[in-house]
VEXROLO-131838 format. One record per residue: residue number from 1; residue in three letters; chain; x, y, z of N, C-alpha, C in turn. Coordinates in Angstrom, 1 decimal. Layout:
% VEXROLO-131838
PT; NUM; ALA; A; X; Y; Z; X; Y; Z; X; Y; Z
...
//
This chain:
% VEXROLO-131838
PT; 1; UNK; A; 39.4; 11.4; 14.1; 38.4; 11.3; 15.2; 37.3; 12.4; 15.0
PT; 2; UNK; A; 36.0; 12.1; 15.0; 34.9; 12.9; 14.5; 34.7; 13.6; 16.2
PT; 3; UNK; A; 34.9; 15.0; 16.0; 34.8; 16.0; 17.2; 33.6; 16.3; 17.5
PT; 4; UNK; A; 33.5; 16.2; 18.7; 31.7; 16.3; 19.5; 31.7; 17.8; 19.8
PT; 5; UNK; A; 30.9; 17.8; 20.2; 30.1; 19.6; 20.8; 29.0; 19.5; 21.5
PT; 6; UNK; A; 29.0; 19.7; 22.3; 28.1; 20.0; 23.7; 27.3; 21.6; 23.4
PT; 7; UNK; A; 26.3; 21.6; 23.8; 25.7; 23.1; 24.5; 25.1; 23.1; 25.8
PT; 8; UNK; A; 24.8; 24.2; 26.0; 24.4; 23.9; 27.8; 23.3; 23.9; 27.6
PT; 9; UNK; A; 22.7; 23.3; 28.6; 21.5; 23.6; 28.6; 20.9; 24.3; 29.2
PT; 10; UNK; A; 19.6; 24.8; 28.7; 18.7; 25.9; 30.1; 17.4; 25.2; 30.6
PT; 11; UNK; A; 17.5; 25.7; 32.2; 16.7; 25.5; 33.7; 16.2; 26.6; 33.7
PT; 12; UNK; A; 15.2; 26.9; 34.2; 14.0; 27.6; 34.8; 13.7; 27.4; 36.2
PT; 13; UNK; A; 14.8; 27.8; 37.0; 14.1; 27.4; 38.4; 14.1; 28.1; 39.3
PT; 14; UNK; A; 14.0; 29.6; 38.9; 14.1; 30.2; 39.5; 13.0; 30.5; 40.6
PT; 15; UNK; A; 12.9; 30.7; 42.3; 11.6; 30.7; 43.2; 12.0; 29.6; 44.2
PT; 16; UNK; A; 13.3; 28.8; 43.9; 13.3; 27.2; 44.6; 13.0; 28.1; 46.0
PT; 17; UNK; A; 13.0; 27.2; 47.2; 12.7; 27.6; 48.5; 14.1; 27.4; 49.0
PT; 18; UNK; A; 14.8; 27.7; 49.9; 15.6; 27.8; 50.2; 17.2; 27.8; 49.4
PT; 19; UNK; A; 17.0; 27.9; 48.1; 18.0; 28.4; 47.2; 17.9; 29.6; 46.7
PT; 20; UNK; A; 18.7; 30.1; 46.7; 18.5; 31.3; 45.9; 18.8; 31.7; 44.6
PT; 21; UNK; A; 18.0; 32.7; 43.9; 17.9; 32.9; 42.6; 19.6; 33.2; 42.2
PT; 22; UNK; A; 20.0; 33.7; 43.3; 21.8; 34.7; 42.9; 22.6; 33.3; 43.3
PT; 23; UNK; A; 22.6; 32.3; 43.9; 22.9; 30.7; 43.9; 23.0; 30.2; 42.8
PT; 24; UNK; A; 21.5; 30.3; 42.1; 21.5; 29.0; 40.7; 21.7; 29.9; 39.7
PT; 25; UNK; A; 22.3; 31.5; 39.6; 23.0; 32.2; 38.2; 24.2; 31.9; 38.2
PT; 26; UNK; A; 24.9; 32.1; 39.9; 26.4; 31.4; 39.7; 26.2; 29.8; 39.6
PT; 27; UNK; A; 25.6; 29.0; 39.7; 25.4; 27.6; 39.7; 26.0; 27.5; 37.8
PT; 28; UNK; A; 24.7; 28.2; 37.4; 24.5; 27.8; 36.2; 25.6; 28.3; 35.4
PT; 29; UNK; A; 26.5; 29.5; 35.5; 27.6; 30.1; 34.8; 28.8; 28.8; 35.2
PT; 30; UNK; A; 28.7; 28.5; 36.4; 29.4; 27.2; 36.5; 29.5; 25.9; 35.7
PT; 31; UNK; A; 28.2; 25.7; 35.4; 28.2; 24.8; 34.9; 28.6; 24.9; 33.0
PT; 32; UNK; A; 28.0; 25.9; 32.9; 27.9; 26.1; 31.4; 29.6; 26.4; 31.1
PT; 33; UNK; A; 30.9; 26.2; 32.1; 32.3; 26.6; 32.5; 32.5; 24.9; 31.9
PT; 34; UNK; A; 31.6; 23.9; 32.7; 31.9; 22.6; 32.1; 31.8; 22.0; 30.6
PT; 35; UNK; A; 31.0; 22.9; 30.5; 30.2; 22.4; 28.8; 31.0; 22.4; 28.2
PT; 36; UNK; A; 32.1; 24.1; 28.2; 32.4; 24.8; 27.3; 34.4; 23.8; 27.8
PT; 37; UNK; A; 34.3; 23.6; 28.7; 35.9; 23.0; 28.9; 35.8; 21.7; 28.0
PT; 38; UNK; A; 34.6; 21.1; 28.4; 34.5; 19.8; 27.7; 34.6; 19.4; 26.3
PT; 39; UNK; A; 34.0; 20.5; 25.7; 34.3; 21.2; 24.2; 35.8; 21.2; 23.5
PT; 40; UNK; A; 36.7; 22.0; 24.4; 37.9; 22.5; 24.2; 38.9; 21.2; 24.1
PT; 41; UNK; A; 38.7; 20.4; 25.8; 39.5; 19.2; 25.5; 39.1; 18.0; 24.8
PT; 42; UNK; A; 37.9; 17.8; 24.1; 37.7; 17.0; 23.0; 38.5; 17.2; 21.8
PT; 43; UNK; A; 38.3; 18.9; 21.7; 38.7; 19.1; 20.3; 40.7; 18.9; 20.7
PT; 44; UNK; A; 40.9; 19.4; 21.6; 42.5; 19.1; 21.7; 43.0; 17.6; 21.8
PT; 45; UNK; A; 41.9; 16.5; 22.2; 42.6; 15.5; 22.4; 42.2; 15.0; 20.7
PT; 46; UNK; A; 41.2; 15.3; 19.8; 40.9; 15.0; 18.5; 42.1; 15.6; 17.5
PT; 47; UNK; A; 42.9; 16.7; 17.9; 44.0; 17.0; 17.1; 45.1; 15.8; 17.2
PT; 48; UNK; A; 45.2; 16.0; 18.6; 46.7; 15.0; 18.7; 46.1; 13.6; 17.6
PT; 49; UNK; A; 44.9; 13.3; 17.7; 44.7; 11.8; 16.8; 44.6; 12.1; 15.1
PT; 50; UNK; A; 44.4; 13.3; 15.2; 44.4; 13.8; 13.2; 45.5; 12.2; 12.3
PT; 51; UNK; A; 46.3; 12.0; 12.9; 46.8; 11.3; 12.2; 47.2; 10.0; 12.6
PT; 52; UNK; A; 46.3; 9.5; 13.4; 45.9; 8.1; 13.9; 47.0; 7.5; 14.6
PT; 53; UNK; A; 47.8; 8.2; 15.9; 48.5; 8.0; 16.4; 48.8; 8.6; 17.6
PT; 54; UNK; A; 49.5; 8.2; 18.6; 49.7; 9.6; 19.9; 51.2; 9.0; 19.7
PT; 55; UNK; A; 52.1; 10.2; 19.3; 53.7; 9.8; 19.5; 54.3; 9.7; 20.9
PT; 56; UNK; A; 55.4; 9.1; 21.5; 55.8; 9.5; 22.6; 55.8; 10.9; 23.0
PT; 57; UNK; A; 56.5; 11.8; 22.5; 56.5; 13.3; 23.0; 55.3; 13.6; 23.1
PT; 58; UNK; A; 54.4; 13.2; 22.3; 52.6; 13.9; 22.9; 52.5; 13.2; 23.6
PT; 59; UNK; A; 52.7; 12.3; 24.6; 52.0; 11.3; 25.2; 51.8; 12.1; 26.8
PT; 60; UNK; A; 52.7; 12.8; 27.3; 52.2; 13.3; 28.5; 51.4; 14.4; 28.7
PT; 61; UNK; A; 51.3; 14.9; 27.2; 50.1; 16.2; 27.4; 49.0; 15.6; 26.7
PT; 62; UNK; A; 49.1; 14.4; 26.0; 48.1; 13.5; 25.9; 46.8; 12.9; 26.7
PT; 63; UNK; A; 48.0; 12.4; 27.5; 47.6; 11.8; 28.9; 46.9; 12.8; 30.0
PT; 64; UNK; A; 47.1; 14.0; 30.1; 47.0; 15.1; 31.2; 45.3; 15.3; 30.5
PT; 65; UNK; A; 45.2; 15.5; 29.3; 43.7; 16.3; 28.3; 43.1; 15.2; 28.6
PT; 66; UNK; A; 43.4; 13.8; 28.2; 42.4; 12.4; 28.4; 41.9; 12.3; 30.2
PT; 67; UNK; A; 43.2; 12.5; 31.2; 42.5; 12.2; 32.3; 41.5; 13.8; 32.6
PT; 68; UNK; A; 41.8; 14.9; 32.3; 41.1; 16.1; 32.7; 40.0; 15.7; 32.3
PT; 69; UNK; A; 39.7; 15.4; 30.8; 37.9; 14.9; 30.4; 37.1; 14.5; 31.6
PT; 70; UNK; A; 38.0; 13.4; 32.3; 36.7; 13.1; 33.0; 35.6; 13.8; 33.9
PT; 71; UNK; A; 37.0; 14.7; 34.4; 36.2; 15.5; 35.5; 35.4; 16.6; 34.9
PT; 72; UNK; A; 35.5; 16.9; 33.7; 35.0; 18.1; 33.2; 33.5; 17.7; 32.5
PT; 73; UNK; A; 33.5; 16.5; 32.1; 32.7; 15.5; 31.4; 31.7; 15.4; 32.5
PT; 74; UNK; A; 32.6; 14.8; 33.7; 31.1; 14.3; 34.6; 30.6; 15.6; 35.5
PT; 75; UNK; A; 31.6; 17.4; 35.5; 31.1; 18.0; 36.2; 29.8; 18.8; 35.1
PT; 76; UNK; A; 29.8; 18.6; 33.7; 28.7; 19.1; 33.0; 27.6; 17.9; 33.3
PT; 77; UNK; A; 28.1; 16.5; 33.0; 26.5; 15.4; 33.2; 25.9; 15.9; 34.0
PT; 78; UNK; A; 26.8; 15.7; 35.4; 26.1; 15.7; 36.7; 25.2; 17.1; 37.1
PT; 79; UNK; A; 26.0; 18.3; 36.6; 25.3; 19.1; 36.4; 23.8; 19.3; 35.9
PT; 80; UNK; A; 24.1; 18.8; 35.0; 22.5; 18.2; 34.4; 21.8; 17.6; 34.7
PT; 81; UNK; A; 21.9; 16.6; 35.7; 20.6; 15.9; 36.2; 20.2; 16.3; 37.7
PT; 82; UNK; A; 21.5; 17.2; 38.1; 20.9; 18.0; 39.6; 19.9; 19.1; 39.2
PT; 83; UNK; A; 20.5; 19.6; 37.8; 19.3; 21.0; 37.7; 18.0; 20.5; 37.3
PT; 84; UNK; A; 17.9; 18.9; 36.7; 16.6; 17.7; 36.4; 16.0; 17.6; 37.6
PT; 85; UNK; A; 16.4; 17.2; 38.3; 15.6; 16.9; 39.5; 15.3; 18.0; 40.3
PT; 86; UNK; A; 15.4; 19.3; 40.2; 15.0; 20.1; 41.1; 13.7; 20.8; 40.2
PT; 87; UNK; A; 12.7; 21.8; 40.9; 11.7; 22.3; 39.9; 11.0; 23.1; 41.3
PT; 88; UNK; A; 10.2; 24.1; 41.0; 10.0; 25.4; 42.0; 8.6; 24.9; 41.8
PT; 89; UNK; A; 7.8; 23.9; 41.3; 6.4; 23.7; 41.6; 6.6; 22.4; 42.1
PT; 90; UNK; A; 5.3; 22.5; 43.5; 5.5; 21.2; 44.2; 5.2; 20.0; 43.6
PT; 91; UNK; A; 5.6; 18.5; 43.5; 5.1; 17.1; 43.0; 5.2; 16.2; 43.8
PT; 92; UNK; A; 4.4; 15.3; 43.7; 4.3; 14.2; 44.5; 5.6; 13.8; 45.5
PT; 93; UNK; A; 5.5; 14.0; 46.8; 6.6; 13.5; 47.4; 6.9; 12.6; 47.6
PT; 94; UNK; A; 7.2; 11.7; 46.5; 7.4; 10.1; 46.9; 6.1; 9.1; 48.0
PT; 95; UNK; A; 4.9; 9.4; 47.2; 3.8; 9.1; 48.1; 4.4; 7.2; 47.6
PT; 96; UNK; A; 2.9; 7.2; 48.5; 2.9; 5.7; 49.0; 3.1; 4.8; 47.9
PT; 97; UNK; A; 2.3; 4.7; 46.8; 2.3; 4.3; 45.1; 3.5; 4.6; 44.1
PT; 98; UNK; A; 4.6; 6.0; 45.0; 5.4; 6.5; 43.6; 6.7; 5.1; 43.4
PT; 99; UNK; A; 6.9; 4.8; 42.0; 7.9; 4.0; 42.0; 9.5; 4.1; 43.0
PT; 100; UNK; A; 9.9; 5.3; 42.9; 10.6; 5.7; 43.8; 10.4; 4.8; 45.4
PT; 101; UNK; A; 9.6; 5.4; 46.0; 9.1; 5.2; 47.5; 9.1; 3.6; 47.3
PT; 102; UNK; A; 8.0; 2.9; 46.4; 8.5; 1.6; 46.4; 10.0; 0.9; 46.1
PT; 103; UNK; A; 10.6; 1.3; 45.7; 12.2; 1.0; 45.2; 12.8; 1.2; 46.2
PT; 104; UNK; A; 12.8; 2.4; 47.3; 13.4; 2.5; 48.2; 12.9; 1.6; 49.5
PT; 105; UNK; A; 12.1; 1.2; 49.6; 11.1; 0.8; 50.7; 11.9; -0.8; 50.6
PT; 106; UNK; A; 12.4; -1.0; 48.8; 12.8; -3.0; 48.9; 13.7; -2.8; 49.0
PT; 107; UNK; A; 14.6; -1.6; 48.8; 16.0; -1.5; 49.2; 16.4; -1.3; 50.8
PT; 108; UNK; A; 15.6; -0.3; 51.0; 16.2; 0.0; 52.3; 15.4; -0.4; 54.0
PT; 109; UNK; A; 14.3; -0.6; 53.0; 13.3; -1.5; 54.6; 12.3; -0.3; 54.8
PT; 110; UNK; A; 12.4; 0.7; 54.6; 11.7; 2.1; 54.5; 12.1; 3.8; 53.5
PT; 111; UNK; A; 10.8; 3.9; 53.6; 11.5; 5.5; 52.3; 12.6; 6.2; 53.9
PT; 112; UNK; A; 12.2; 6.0; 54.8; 12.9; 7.3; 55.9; 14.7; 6.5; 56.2
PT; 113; UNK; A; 15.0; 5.2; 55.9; 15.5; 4.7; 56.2; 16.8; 5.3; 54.9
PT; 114; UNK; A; 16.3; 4.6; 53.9; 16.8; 5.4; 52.6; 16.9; 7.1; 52.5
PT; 115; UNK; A; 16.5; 7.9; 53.3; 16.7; 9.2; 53.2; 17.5; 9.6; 54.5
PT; 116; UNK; A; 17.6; 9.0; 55.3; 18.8; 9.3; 56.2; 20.0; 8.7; 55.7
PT; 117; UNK; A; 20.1; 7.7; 55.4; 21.2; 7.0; 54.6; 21.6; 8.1; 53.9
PT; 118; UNK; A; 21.0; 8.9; 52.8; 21.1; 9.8; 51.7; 21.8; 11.2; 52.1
PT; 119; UNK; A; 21.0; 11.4; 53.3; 21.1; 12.8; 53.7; 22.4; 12.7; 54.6
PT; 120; UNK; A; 22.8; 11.6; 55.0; 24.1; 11.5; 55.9; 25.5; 11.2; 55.3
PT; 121; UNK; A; 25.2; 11.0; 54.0; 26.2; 10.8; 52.8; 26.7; 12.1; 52.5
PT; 122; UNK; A; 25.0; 13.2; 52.1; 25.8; 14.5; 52.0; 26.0; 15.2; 53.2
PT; 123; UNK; A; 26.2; 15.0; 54.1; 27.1; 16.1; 55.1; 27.8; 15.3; 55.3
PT; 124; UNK; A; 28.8; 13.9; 54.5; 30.3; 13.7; 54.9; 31.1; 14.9; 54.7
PT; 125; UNK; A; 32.1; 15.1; 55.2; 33.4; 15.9; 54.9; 33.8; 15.9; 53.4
PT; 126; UNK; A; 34.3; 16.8; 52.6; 34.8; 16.8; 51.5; 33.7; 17.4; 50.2
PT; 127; UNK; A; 34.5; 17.2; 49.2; 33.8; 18.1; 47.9; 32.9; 16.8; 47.2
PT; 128; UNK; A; 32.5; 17.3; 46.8; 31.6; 16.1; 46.0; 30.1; 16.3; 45.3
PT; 129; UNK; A; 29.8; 15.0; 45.3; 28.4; 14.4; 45.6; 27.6; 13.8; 45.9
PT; 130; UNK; A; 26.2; 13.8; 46.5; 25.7; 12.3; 47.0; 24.8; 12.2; 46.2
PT; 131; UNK; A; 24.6; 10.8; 46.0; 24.2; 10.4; 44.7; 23.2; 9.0; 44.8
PT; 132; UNK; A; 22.3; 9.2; 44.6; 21.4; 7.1; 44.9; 21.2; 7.0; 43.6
PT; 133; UNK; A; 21.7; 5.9; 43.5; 21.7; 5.3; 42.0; 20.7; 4.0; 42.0
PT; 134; UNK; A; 20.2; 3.3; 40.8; 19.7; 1.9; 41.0; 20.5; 1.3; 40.2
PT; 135; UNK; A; 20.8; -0.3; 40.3; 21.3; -1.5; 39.9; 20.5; -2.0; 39.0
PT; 136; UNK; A; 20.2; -1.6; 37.5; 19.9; -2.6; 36.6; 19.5; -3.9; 36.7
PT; 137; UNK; A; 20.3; -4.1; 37.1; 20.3; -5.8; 37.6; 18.9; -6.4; 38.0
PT; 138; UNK; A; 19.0; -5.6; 39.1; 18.4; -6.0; 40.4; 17.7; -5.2; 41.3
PT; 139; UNK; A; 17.3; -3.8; 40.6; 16.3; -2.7; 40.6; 16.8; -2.2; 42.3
PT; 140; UNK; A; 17.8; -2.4; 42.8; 18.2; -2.2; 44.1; 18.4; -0.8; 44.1
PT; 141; UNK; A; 18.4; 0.4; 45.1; 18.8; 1.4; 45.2; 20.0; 1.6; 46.4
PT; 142; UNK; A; 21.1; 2.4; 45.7; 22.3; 2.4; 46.8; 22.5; 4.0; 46.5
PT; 143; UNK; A; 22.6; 4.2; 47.7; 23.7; 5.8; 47.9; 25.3; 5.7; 47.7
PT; 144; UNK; A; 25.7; 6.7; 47.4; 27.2; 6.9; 46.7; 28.1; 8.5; 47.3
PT; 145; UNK; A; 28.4; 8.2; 47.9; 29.4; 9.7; 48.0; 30.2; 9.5; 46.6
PT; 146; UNK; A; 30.2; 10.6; 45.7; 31.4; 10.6; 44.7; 32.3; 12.0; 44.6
PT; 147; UNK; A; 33.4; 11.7; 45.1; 34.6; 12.7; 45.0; 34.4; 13.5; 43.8
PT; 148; UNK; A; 35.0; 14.9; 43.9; 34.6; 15.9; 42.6; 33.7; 15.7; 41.6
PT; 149; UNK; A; 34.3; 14.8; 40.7; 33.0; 14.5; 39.5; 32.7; 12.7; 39.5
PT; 150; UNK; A; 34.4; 12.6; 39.3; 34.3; 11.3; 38.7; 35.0; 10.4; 39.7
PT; 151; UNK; A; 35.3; 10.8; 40.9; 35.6; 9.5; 41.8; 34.7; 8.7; 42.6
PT; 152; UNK; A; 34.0; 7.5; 42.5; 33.5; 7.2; 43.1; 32.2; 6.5; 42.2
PT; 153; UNK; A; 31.6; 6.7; 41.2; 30.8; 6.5; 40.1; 31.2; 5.1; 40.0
PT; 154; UNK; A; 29.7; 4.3; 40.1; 29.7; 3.1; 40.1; 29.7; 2.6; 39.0
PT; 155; UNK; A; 30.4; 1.8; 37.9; 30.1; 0.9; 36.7; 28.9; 0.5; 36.6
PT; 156; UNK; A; 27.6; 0.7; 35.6; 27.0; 0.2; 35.1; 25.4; 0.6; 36.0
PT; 157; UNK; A; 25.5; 1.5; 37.3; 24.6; 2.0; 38.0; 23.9; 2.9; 37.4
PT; 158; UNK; A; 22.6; 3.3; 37.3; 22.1; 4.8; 36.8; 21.3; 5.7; 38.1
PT; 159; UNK; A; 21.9; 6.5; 37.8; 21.7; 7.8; 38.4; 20.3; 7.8; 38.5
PT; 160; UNK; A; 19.6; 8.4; 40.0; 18.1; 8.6; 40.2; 17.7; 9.5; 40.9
PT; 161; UNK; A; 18.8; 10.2; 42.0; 18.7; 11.6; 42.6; 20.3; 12.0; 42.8
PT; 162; UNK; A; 20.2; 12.7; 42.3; 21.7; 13.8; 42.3; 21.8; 14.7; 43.1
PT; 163; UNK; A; 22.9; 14.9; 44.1; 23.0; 16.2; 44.6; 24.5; 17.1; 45.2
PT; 164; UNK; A; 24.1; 18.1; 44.4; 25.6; 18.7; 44.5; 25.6; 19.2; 45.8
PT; 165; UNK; A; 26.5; 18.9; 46.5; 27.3; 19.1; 47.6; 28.4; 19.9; 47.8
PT; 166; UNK; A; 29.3; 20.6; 46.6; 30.4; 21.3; 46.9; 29.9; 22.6; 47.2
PT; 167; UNK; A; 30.4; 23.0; 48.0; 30.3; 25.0; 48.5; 29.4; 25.5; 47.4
PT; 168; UNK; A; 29.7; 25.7; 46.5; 29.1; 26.5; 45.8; 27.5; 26.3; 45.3
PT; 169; UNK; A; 27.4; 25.4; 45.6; 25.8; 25.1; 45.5; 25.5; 25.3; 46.8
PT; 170; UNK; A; 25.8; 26.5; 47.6; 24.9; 26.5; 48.8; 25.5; 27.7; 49.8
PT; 171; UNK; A; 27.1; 28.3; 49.3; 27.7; 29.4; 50.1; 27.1; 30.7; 49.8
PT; 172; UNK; A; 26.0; 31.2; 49.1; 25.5; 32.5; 49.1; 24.3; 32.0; 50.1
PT; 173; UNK; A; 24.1; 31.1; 50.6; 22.6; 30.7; 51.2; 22.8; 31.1; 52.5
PT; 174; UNK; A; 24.3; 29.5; 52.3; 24.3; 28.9; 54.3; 25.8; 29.0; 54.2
PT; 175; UNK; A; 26.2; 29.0; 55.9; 27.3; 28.8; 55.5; 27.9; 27.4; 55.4
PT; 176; UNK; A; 29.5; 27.4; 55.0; 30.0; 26.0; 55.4; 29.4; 25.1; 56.5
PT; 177; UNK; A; 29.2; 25.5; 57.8; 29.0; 24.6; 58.9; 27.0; 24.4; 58.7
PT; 178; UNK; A; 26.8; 25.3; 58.1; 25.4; 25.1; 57.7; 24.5; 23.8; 56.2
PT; 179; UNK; A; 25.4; 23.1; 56.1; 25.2; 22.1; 54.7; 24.3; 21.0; 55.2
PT; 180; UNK; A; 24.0; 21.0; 56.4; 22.5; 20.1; 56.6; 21.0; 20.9; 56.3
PT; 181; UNK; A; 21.2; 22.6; 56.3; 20.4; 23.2; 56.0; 20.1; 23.4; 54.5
PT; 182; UNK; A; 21.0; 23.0; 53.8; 20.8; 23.2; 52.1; 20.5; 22.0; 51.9
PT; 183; UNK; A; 20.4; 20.8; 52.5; 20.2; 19.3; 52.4; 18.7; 19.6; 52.4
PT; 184; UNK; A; 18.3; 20.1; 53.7; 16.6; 20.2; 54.0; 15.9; 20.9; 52.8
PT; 185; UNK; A; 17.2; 21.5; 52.2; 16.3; 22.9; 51.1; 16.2; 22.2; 49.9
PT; 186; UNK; A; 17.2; 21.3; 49.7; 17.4; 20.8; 48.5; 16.3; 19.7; 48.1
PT; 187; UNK; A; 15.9; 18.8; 49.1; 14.9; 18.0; 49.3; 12.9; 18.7; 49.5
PT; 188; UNK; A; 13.4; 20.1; 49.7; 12.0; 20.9; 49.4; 11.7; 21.1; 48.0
PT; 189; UNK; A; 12.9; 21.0; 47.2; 12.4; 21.1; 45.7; 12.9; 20.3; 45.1
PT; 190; UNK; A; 12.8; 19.0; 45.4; 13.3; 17.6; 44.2; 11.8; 17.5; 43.2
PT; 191; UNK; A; 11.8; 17.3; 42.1; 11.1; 16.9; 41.2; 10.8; 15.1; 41.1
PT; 192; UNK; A; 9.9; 15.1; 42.4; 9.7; 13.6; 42.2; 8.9; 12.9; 41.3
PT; 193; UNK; A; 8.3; 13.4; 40.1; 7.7; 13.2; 39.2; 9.0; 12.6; 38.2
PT; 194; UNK; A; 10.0; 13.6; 38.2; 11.2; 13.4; 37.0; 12.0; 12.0; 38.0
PT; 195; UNK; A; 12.4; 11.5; 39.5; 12.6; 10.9; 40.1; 11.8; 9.2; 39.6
PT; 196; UNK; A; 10.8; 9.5; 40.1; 9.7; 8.5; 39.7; 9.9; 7.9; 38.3
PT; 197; UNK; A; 10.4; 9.1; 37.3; 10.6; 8.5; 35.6; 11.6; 7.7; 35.2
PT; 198; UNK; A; 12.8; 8.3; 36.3; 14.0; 7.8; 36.1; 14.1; 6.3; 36.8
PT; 199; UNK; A; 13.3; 6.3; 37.5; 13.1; 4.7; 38.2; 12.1; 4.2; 37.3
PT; 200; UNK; A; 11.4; 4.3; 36.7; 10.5; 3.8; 35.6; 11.8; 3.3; 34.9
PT; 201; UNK; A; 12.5; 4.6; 34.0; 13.3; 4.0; 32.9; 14.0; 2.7; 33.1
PT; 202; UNK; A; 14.5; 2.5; 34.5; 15.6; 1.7; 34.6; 15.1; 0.7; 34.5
PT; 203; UNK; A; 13.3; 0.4; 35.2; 12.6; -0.7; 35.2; 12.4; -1.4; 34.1
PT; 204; UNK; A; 12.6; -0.6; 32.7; 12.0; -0.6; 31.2; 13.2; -1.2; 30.8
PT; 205; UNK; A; 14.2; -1.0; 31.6; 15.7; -1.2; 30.1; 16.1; -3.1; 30.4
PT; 206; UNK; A; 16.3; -3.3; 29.2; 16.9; -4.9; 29.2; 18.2; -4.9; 29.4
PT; 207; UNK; A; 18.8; -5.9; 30.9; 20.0; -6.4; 30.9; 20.3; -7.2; 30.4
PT; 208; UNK; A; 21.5; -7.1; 29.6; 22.1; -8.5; 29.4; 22.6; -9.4; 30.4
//
């Protein structure tokens, strides 16, 4: 099995409005915790296959490294496209012409309609994320609560605004009972230019 390797990547965003700079150091040491786990259980689940086989006796610490990937896997992706979409210089807020605002407007009947939907996803209860993805398909936009990393992740959906929702993207700010106020902050600094792209791409890609 040919062994992968990840690096983290680096963000510049420091100045957001209502985050704080001592927020996205522990954010980012966080995440770069995923990179680096993601690394580790590749290379251990690539040993057990050295010899093109998982025996029974490896099979439950087999099994334990293969289901861990996921969460570790999707707590580095996800990580990545929340620190994507955020940026400390203002851009277009989903004006009247941005692909976004139109995508949302056929999905949900209005952009305000689609951002309550959004915003009421992330103040459910629990750890997570809320997530609007579009349908390939059918250029539709849906919101997603998804449990830790990997519960909830729709087959074949792509990702268009990400947002981390667990404590720690927001307990140096607000407190726990305060996570509609990191919602308002979080949406002060989305990068709707990178937004807008990501709704382009999906428009560009051929389904089968």
């Amino acid at each position: 099995m040919k062994k992968q390797s990840y690096q983290p990547k680096q963000f510049t965003l420091q100045g957001l409005e209502g985050i704080s700079d001592a927020t996205l150091e522990m954010h980012f040491k966080l995440y770069e915790g995923y990179v680096k786990e993601t690394n580790r259980l590749n290379e251990k689940i690539a040993a057990f296959l050295e010899d093109g086989q998982v025996d029974q006796e490896e099979m439950p610490a087999y099994s334990e490294l293969s289901r861990r990937l996921g969460f570790e896997y999707n707590g580095m992706v996800l990580h990545e496209l929340y620190f994507q979409n955020l940026t400390k210089t203002r851009t277009n807020k989903g004006g009247s012409n941005s692909a976004f605002r139109q995508a949302a407007e056929a999905s949900f009947g209005s952009y305000d309609t689609w951002k309550a939907d959004f915003m009421s996803i992330g103040k459910m209860r629990g750890v997570g994320w809320a997530m609007c993805y579009q349908d390939p398909t059918n250029h539709r936009l849906s919101n997603h609560w998804i449990t830790l990393h990997e519960v909830g992740n729709v087959t074949g959906f792509i990702p268009i605004l990400v947002m981390d929702v667990w404590e720690h993207a927001f307990l140096l700010d607000y407190k726990p009972s305060e996570r509609a106020q990191y919602i308002q902050a979080f949406f002060a600094n989305i990068d709707w230019d990178i937004i807008d792209r990501r709704v382009e791409q999906v428009a560009a890609r051929r389904v089968a």
